[in-house]
Backbone as a chain_set.jsonl record, in Angstrom:
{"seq": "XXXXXXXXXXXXXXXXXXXXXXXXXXXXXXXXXXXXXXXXXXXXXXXXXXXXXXXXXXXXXXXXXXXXXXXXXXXXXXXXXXXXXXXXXXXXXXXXXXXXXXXXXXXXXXXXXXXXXXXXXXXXXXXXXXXXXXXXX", "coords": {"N": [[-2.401, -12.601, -3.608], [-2.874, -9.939, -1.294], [-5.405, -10.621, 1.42], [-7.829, -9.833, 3.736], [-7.792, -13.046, 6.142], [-10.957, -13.662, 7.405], [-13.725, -11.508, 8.644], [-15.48, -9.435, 10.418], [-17.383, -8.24, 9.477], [-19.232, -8.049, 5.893], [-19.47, -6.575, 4.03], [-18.667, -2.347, 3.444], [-18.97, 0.506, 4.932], [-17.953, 3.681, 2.77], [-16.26, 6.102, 3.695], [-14.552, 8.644, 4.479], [-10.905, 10.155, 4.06], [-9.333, 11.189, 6.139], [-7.097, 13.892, 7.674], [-3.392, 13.301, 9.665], [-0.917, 10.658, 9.019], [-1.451, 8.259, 12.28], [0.218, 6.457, 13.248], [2.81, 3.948, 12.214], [4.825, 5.762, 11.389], [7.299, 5.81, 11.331], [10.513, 4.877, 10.481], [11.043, 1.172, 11.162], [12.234, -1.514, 10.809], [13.585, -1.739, 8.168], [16.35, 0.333, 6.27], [15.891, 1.826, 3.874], [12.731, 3.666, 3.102], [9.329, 3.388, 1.993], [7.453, 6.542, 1.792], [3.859, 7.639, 2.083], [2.571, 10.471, 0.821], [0.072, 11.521, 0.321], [-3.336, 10.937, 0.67], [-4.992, 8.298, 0.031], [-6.681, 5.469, -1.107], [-5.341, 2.183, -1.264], [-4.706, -0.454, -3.109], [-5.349, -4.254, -3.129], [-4.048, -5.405, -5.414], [-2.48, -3.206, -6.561], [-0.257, -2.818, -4.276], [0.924, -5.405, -4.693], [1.628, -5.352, -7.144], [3.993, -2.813, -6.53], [5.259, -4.282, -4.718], [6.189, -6.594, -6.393], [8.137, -5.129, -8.282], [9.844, -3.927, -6.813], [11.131, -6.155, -5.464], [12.565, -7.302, -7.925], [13.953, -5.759, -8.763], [15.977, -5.533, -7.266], [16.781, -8.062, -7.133], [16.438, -10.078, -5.635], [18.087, -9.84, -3.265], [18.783, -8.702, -0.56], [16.063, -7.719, 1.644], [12.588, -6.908, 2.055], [10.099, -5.191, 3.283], [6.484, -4.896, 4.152], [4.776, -2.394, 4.999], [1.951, -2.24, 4.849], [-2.027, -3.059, 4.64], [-4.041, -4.706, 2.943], [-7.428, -4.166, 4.413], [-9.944, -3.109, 3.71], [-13.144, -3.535, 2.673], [-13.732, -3.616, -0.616], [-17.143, -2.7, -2.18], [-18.835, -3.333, -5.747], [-21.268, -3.151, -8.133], [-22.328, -5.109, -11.023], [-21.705, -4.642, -14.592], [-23.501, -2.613, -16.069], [-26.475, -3.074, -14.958], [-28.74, -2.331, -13.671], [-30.288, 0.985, -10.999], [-30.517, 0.667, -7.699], [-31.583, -2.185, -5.663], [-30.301, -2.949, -3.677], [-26.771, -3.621, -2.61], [-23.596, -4.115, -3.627], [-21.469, -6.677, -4.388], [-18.316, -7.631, -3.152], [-15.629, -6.604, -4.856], [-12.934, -5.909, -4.69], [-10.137, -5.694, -2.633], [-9.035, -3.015, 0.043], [-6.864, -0.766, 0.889], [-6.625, 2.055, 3.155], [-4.783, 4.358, 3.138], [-2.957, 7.401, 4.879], [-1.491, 10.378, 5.001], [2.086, 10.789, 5.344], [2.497, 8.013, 5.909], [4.425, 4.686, 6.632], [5.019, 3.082, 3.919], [6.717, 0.886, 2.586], [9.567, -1.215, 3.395], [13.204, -1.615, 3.047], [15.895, -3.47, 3.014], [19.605, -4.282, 3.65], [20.59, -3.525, 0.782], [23.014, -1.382, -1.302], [22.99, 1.788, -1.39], [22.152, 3.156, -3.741], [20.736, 1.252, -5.474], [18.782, 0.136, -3.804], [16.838, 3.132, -3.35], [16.333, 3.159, -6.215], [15.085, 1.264, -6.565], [12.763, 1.398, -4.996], [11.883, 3.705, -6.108], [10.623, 2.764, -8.514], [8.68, 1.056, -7.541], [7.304, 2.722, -6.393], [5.98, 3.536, -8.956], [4.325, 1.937, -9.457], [1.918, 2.571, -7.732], [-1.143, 4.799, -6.585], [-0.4, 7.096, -4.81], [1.213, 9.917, -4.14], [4.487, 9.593, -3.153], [7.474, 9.568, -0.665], [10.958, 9.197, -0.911], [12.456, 7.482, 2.211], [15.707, 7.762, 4.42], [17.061, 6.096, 6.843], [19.306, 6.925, 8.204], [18.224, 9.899, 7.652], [16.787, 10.585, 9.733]], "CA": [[-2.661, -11.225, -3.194], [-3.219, -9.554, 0.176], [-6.455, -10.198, 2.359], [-8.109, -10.98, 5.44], [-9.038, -14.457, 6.222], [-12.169, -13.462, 7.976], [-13.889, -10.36, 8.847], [-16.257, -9.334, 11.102], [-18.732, -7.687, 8.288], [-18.956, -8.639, 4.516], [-19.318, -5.069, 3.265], [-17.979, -1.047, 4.398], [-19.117, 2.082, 3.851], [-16.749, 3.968, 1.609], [-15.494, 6.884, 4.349], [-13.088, 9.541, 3.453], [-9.466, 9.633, 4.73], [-8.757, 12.468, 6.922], [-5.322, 13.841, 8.28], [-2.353, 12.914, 8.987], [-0.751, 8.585, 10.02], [-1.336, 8.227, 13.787], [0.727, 5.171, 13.532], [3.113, 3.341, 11.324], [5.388, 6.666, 10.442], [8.897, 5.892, 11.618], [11.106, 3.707, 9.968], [11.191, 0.07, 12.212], [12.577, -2.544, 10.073], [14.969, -1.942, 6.729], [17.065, 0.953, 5.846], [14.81, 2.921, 3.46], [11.809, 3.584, 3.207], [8.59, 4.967, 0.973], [6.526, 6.84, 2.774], [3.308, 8.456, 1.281], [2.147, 12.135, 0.986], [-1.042, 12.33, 0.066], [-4.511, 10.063, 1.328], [-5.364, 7.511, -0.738], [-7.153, 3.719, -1.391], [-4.666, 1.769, -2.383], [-5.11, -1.823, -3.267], [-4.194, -5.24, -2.964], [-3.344, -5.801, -6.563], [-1.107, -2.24, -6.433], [0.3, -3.216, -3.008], [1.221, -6.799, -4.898], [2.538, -5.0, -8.269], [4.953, -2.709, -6.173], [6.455, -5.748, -4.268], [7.024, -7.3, -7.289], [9.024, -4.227, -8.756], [10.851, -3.416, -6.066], [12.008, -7.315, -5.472], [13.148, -7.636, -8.733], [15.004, -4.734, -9.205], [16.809, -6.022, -5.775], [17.002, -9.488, -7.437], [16.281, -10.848, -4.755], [18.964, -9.704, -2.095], [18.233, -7.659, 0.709], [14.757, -8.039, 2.262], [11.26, -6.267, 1.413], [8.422, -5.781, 4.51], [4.885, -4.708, 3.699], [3.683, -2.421, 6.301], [0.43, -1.505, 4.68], [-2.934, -3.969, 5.222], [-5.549, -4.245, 2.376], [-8.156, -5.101, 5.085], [-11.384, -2.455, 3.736], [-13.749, -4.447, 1.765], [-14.698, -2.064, -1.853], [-17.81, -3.137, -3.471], [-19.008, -2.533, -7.204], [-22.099, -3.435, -8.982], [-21.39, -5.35, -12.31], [-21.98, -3.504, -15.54], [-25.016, -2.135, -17.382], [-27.156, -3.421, -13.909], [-29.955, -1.153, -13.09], [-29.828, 0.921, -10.352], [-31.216, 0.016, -6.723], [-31.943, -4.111, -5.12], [-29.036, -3.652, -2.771], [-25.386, -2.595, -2.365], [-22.523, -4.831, -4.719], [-20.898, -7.765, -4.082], [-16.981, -7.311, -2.851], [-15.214, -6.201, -6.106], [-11.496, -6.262, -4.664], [-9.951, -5.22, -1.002], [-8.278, -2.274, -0.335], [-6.058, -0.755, 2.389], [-6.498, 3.271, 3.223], [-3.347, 5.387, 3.287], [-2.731, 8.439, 5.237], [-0.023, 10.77, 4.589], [2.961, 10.17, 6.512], [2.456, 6.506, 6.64], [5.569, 4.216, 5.526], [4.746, 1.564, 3.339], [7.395, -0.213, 1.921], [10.667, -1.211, 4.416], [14.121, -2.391, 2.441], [17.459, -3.403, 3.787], [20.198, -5.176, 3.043], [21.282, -3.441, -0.945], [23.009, -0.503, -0.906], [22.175, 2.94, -1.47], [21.709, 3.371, -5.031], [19.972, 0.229, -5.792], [17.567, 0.693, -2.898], [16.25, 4.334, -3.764], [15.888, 2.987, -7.358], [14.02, -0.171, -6.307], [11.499, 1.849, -4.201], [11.224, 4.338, -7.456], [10.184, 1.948, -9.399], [7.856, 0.417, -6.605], [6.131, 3.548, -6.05], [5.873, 4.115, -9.822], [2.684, 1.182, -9.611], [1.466, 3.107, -6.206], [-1.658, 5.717, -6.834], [-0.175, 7.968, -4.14], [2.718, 10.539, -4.422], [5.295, 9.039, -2.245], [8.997, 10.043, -0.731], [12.046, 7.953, -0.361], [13.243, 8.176, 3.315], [16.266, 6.831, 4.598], [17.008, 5.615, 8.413], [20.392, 8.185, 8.418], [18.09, 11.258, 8.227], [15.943, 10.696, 11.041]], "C": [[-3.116, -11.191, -1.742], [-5.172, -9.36, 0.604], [-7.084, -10.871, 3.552], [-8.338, -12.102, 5.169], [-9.895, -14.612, 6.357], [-12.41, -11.951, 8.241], [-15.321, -10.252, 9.708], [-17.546, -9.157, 10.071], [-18.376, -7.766, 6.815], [-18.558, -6.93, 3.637], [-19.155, -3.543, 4.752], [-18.431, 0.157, 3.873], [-17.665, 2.634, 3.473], [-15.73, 4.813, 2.912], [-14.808, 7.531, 4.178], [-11.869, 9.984, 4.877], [-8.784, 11.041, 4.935], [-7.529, 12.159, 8.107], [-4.069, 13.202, 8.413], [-2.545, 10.841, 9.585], [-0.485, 9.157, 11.274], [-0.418, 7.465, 14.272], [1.648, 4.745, 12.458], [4.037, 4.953, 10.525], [6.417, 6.777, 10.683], [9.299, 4.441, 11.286], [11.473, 2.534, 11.07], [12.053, -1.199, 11.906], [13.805, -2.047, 9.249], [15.695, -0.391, 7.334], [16.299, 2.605, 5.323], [13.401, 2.794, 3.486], [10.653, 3.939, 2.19], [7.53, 4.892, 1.655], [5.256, 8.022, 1.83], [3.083, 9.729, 1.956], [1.05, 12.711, 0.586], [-2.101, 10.806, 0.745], [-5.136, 9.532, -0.071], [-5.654, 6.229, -0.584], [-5.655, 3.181, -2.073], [-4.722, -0.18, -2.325], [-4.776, -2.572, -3.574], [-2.925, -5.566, -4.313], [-1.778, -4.488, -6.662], [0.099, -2.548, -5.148], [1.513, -4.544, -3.79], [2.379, -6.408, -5.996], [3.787, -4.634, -7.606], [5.847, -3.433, -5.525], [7.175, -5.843, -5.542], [8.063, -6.266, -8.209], [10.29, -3.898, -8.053], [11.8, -4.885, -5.462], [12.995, -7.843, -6.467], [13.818, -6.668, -9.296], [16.367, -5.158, -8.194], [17.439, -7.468, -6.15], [17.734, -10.092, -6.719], [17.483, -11.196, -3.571], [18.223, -8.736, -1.371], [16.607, -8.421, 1.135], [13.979, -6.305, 2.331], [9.989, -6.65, 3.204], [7.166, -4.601, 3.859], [4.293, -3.48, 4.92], [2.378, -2.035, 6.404], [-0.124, -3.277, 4.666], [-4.191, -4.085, 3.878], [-6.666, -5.142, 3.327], [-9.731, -4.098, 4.987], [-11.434, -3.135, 2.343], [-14.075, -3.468, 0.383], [-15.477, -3.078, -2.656], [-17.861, -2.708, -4.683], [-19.874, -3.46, -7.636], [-21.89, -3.924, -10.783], [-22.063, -4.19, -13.491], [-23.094, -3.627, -16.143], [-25.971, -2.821, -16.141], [-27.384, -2.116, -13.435], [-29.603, -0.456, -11.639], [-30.58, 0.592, -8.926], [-31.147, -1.728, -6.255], [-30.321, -3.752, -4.559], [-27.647, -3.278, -3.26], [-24.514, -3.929, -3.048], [-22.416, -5.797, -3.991], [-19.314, -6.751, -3.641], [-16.211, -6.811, -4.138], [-13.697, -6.718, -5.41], [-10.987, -5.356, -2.626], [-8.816, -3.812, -1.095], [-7.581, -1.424, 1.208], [-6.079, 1.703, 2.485], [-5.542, 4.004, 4.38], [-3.285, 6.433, 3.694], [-1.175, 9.133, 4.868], [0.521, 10.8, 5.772], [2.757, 8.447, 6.657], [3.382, 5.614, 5.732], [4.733, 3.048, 5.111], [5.24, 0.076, 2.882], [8.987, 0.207, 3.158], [11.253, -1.63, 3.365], [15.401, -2.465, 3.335], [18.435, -4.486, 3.427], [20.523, -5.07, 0.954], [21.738, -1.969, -0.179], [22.378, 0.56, -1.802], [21.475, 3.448, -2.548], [20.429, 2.326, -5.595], [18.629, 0.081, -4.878], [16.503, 1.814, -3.38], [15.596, 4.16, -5.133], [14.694, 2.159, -7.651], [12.868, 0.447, -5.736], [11.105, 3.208, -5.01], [10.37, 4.2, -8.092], [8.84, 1.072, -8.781], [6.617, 1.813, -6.693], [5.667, 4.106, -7.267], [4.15, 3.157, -10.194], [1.844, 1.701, -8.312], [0.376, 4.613, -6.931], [-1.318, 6.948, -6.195], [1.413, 8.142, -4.596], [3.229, 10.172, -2.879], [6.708, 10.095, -2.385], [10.005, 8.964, -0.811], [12.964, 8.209, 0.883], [14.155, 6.973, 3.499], [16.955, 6.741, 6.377], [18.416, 6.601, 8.664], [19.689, 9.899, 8.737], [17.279, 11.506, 9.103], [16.879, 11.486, 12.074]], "O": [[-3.605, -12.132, -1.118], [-5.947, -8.459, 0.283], [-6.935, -11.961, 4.104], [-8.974, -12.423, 4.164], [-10.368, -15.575, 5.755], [-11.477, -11.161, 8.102], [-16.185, -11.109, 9.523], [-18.503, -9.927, 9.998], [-17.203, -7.544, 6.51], [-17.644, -6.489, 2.941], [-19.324, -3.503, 5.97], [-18.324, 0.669, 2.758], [-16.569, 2.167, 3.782], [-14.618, 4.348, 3.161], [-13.968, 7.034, 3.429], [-11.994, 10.065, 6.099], [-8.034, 11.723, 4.236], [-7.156, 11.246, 8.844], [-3.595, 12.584, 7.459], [-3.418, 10.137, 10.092], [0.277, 10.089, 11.536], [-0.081, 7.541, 15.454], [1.252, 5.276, 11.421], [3.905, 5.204, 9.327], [6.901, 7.863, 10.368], [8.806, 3.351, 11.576], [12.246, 2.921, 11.946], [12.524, -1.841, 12.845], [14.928, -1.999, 9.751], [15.623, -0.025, 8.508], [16.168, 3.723, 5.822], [12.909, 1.752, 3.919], [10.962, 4.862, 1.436], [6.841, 3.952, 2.051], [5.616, 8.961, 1.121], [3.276, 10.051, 3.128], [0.852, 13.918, 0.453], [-1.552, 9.805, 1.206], [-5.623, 10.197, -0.986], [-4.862, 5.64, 0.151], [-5.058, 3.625, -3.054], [-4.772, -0.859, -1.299], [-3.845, -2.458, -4.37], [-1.717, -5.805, -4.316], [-0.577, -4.732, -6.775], [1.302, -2.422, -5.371], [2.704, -4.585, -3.482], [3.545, -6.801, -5.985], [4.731, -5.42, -7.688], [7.062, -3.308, -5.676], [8.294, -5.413, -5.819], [8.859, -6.898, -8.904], [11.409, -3.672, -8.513], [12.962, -4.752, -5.077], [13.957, -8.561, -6.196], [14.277, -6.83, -10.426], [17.55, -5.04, -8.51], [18.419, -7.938, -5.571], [18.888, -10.517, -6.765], [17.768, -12.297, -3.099], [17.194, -8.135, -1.681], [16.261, -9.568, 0.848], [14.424, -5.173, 2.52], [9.475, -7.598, 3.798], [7.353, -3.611, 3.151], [3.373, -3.81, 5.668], [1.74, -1.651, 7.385], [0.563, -4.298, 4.672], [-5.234, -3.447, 4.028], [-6.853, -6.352, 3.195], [-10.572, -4.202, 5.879], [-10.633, -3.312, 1.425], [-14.789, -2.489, 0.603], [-15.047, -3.933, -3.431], [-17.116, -1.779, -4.994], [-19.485, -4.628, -7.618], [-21.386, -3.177, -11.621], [-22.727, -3.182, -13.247], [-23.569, -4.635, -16.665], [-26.586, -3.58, -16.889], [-26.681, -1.202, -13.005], [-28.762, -1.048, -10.963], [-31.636, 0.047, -9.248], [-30.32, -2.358, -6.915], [-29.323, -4.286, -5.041], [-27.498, -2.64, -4.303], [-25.126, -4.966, -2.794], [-23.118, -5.94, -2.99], [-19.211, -5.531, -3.772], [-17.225, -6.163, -4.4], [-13.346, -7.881, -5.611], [-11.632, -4.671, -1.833], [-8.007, -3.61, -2.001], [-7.938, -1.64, 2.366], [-5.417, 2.388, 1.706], [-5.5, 4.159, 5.6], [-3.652, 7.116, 2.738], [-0.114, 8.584, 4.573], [-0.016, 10.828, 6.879], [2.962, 7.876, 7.728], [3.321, 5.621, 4.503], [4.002, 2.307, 5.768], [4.767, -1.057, 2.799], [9.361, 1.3, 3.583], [10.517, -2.079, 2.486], [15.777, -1.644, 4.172], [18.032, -5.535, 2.925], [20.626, -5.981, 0.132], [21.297, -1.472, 0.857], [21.531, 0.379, -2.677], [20.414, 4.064, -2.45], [19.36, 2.729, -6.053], [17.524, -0.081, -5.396], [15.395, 1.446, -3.77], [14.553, 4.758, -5.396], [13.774, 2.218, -8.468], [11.816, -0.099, -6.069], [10.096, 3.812, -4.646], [9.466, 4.986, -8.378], [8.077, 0.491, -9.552], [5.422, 1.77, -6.984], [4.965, 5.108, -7.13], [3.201, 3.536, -10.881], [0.969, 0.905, -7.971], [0.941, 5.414, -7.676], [-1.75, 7.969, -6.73], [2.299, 7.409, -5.034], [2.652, 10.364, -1.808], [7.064, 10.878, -3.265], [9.632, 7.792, -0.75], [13.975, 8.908, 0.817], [13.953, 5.81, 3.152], [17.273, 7.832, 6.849], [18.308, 7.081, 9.793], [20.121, 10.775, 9.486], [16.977, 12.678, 9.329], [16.476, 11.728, 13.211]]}, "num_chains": 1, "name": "protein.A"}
């Protein structure tokens, strides 16, 4: 799974995820694309699932790029632990999504098999996503 090697600070405050992607919202790489539409956490393990959906629907032709980051730390306190003595341990990493921001690149299947593959990708994804494709730009 996806995460930093190092980091400047162990823990993050939480923060909430205003407007639109500044960055990262035009297709650069594949063909299609899925690009989200709403602001959301989304995290390494979901990041990891949709790969693996959308590679194996592709079985394993064409090529898959990543362009999301889980690089914000999310703690969590274990269970039935009182509350107060200090802020969690790391629980799992997680990457925050603006709308407009593409996530998943493909290229190399064609058109049908693509759109289906990044269906099925964004069907393990907490955010409502589109499917764009590098023709309607």
């Amino acid at each position: 799974m996806l995460q930093p090697k190092r980091t400047k600070y162990r823990k993050m405050h939480k923060g909430r995820i205003h407007g639109e992607a500044k960055g990262g919202f035009l297709i650069n790489f594949g063909s299609y694309a899925l690009k989200a539409t709403e602001p959301e956490r989304v995290t390494a393990r979901q990041i990891e699932a949709a790969r693996r959906a959308i590679t194996r629907h592709m079985k394993r032709q064409g090529r898959v790029w990543i362009r999301i980051f889980p690089d914000v730390p999310v703690s969590a306190k274990p269970v039935e632990v009182r509350m107060g003595s200090g802020k969690g341990s790391t629980d799992y990493w997680a990457c925050k999504v603006k709308p407009g921001r593409i996530m998943f690149e493909i290229d190399g299947v064609n058109d049908e098999v693509a759109r289906e593959a990044l269906r099925l990708g964004a069907m393990k994804l907490p955010v409502q996503t589109r499917i764009v494709a590098k023709e309607d730009w």
